[in-house]
C-alpha positions in Angstrom: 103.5 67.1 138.1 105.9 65.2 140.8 108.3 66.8 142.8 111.3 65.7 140.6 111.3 64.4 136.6 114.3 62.3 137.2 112.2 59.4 134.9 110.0 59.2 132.2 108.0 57.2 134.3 107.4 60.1 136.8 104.8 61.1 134.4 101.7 59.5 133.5 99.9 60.0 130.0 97.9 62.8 131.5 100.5 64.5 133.0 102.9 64.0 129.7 100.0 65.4 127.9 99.3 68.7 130.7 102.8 69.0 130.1 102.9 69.5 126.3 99.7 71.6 125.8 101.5 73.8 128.2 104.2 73.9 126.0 102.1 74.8 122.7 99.6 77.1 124.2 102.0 79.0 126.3 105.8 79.3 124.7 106.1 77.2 121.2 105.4 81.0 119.9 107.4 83.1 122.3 110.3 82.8 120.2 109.1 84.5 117.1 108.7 87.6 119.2 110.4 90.7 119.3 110.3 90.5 122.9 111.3 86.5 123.7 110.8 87.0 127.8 107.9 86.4 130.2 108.2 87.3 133.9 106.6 83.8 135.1 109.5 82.9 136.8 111.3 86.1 138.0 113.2 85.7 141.4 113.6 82.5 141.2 117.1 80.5 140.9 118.2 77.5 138.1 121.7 75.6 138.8 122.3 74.0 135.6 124.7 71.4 136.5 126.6 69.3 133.5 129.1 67.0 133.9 129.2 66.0 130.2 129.7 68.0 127.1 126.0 69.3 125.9 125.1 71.4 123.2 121.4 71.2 122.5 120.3 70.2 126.1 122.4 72.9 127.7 121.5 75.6 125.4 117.8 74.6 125.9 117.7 75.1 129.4 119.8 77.7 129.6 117.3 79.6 127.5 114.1 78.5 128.8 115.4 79.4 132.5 116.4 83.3 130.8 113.0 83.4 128.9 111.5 82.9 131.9 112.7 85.5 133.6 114.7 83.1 136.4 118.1 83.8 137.7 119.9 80.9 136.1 123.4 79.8 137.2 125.7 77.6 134.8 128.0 75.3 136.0 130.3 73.0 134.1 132.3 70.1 135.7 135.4 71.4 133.7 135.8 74.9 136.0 133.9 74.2 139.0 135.9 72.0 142.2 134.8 69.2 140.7 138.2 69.2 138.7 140.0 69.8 142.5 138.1 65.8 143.6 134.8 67.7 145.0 132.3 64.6 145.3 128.8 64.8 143.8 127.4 64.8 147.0 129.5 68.2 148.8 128.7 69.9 145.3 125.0 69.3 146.2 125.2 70.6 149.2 127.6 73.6 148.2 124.5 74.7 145.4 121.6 73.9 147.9 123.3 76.5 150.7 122.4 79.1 147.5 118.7 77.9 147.8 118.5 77.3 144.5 114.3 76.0 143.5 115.8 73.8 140.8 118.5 71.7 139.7 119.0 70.3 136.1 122.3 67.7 136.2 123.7 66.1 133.6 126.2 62.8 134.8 128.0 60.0 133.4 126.4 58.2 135.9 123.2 56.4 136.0 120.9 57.2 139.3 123.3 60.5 139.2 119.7 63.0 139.3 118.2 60.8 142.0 120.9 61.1 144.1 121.1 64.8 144.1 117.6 65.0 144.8 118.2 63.0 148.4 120.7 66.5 149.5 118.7 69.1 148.1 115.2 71.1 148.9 115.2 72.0 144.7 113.0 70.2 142.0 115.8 68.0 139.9 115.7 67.3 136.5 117.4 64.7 135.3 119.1 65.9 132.1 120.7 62.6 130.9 122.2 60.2 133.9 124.9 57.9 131.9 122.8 55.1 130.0 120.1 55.5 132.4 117.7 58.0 131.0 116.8 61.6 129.2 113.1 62.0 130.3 113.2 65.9 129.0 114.3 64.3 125.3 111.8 61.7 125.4 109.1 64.8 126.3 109.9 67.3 123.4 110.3 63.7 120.7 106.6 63.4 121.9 105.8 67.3 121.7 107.4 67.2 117.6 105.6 64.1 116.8 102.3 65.3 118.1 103.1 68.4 115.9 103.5 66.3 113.1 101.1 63.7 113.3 97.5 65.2 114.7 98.2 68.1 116.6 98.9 69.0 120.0 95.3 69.5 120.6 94.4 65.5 119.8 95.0 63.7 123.5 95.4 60.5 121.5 97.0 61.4 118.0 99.4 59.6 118.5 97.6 56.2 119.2 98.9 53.6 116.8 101.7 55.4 115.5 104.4 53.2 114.7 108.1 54.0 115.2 111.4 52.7 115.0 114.3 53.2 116.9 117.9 52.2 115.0 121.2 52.4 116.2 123.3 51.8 119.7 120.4 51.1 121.8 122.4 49.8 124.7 124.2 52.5 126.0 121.3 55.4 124.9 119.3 56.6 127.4 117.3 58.6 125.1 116.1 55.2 123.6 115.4 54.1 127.3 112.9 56.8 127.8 111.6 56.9 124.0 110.5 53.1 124.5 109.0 53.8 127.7 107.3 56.9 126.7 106.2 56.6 123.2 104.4 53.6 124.2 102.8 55.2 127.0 101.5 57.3 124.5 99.9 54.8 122.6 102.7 54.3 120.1 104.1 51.1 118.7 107.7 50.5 118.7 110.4 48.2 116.8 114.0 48.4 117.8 116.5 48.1 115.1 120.4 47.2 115.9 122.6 44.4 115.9 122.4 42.0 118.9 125.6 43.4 120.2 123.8 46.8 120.7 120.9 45.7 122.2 120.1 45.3 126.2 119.9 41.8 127.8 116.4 40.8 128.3 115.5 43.6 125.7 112.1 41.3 125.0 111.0 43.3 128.7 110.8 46.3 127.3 107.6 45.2 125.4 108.8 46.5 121.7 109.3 44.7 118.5 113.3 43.4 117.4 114.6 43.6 114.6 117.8 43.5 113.0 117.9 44.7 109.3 117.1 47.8 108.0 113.8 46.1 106.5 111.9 46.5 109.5 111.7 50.4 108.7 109.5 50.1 105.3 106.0 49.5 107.2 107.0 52.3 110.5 105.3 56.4 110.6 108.8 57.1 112.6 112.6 56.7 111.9 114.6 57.5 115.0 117.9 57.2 114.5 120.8 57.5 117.4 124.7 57.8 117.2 127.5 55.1 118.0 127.5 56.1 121.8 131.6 55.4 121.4 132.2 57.3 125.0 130.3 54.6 126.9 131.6 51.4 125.2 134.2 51.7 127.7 137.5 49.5 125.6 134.7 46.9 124.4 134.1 45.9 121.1 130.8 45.6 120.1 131.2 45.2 116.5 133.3 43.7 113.9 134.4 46.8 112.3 132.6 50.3 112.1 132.3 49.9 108.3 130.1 47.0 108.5 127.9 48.9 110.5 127.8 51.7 108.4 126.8 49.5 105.5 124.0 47.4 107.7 122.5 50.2 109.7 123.5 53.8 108.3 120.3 54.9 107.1 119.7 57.3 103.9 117.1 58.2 101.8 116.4 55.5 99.8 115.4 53.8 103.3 112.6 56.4 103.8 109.3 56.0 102.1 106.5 58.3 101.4 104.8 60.4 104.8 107.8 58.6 106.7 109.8 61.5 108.9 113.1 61.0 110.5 114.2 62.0 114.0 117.7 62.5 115.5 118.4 63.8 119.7 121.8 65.2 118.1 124.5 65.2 117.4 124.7 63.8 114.5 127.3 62.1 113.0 126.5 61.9 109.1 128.0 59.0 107.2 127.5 56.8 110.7 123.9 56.6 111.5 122.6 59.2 108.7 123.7 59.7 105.5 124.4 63.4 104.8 121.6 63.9 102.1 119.1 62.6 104.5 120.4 64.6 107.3 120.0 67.7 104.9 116.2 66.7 103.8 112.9 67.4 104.0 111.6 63.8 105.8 113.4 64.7 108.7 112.6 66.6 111.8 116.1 67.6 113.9 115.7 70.9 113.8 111.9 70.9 114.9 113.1 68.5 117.6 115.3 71.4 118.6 113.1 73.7 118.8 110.5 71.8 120.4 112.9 71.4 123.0 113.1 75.0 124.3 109.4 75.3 124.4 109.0 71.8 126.6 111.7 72.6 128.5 110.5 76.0 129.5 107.0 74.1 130.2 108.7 71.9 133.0 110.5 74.4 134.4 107.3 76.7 134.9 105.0 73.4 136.2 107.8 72.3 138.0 107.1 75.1 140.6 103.7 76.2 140.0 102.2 72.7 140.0 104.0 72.3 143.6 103.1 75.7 144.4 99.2 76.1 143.4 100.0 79.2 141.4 97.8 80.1 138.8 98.5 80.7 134.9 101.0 81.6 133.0 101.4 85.0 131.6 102.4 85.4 128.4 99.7 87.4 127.1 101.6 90.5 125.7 98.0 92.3 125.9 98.0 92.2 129.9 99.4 94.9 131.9 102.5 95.1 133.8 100.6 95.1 137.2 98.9 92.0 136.3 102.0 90.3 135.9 103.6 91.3 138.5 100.9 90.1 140.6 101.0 86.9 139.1 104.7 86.4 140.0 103.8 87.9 143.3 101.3 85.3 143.6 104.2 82.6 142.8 106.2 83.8 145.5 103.6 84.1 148.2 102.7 80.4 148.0 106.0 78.7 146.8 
């Protein structure tokens, strides 16, 4: 695994798939322990850094840096000297003088993670830069569709699968990295939205257009996303709310037999989902959620140990406490 996942396209197929069995093998079960903690990561430091409101992402982390054992330190734009005009850049280098070994930023901007990573030793994660991208989201969409569609144990499962994207894909950069990734993974993918709300040269990305909800009846995958109304910045992009509700809101009489519905959150029901479907069976938010804290926990561990040359991970509750100590010991002697 690179240095930094500031793109989906730091990873290739191999490394997306390393990545996931990782995340199956190693912590999809932690959680339904008694004891949800490992000491893989003990003594090391994780700056969460978040300029934007964040519920799921910033729980995530949080979590997988605490399950891990790491000292991980929270900071929110909203109480930090950011509010006194601290620049992005003197904020960097205020967290690096704590030596932290990684960095996870969320920023309005895009190219926000990549420039952090030019004024600091610590592995960045880009956790969502503006309309740019959400490589981390894109990673546990993969992780819940390889759940549901073949197993995390098929490297190509997911070959063929057909999916389609609906909503504001102009200013998501969830849908940046899904189109990128899912069809690194094999997957085909139709994008769904009134002109207005999709990119200029959109034809690049090398998906399908379409613009009526009819497109959905022959896809596996319904990924919806939200009116993204904080990055619309005054513009109008539609003629009225309602008659996109009525065009593009999707419930479930749009959903056939073996499709399943996916969501990054938040959702806002009555917009993009109706509130029956958001409540059903045929969709998959809440597996997306926790997929999340099990992939995130997995790049956070082969962030450093693939940089490192450490060996496994230990979660086995059957080894001893000496073994695992080593094994942390081990982490430190060569990171």
């Amino acid at each position: 695994m690179s240095w930094n996942l500031l793109s989906i396209n730091d990873l290739s197929r191999e490394e997306i798939e390393s990545v996931l069995a990782t995340a199956a093998k190693d912590f999809l079960d932690l959680s339904k322990r008694d004891i949800k903690k490992v000491p893989t990561l003990r003594g090391r430091t994780i700056i969460d850094l978040f300029y934007e409101k964040s519920t799921r992402t910033s729980t995530s982390f949080e979590l997988a840096g605490k399950r891990l054992s790491a000292d991980v330190i929270n900071v929110k734009s909203g109480s930090s000297a950011v509010g006194k005009g601290e620049s992005l850049k003197d904020t960097t280098l205020t967290l690096n003088a704590y030596r932290p070994d990684i960095i996870v930023i969320r920023h309005p901007h895009v190219g926000a993670a990549a420039f952090v990573s030019r004024f600091t030793e610590a592995h960045v994660i880009n956790a969502g830069d503006g309309k740019g991208e959400h490589p981390t989201q894109c990673l546990l969409d993969i992780f819940s569709l390889q759940q549901e569609f073949g197993g995390l144990d098929g490297a190509s499962s997911l070959d063929g699968l057909k999916v389609a994207i609906v909503g504001d894909i102009l200013h998501s950069r969830v849908a940046r990295s899904n189109i990128i990734g899912f069809q690194k993974m094999g997957m085909k993918v139709t994008l769904v939205a009134p002109p207005s709300l999709l990119p200029r040269g959109v034809e690049a990305f090398g998906a399908e257009v379409a613009h009526s909800l009819d497109a959905l009846s022959g896809v596996d995958v319904i990924y919806l996303l939200r009116m993204q109304k904080e990055r619309h910045e005054g513009a109008n992009f539609l003629p009225s709310m309602r008659e996109y509700i009525s065009n593009y809101c999707v419930g479930r009489r749009h959903v056939g037999k073996g499709q399943r519905v996916l969501h990054p959150g938040p959702i806002n029901r009555g917009v993009e989902i109706e509130g029956a479907l958001a409540d059903s069976g045929e969709n998959l938010i809440l597996q997306q959620v926790e997929a999340g804290l099990a992939v995130r926990m997995a790049i956070l561990y082969r962030l450093i140990v693939d940089n490192a040359g450490a060996g496994a991970v230990t979660t086995d509750e059957s080894r001893t406490a000496g073994a695992e100590v080593k094994n942390i010991r081990d982490i430190h002697a060569v990171g």
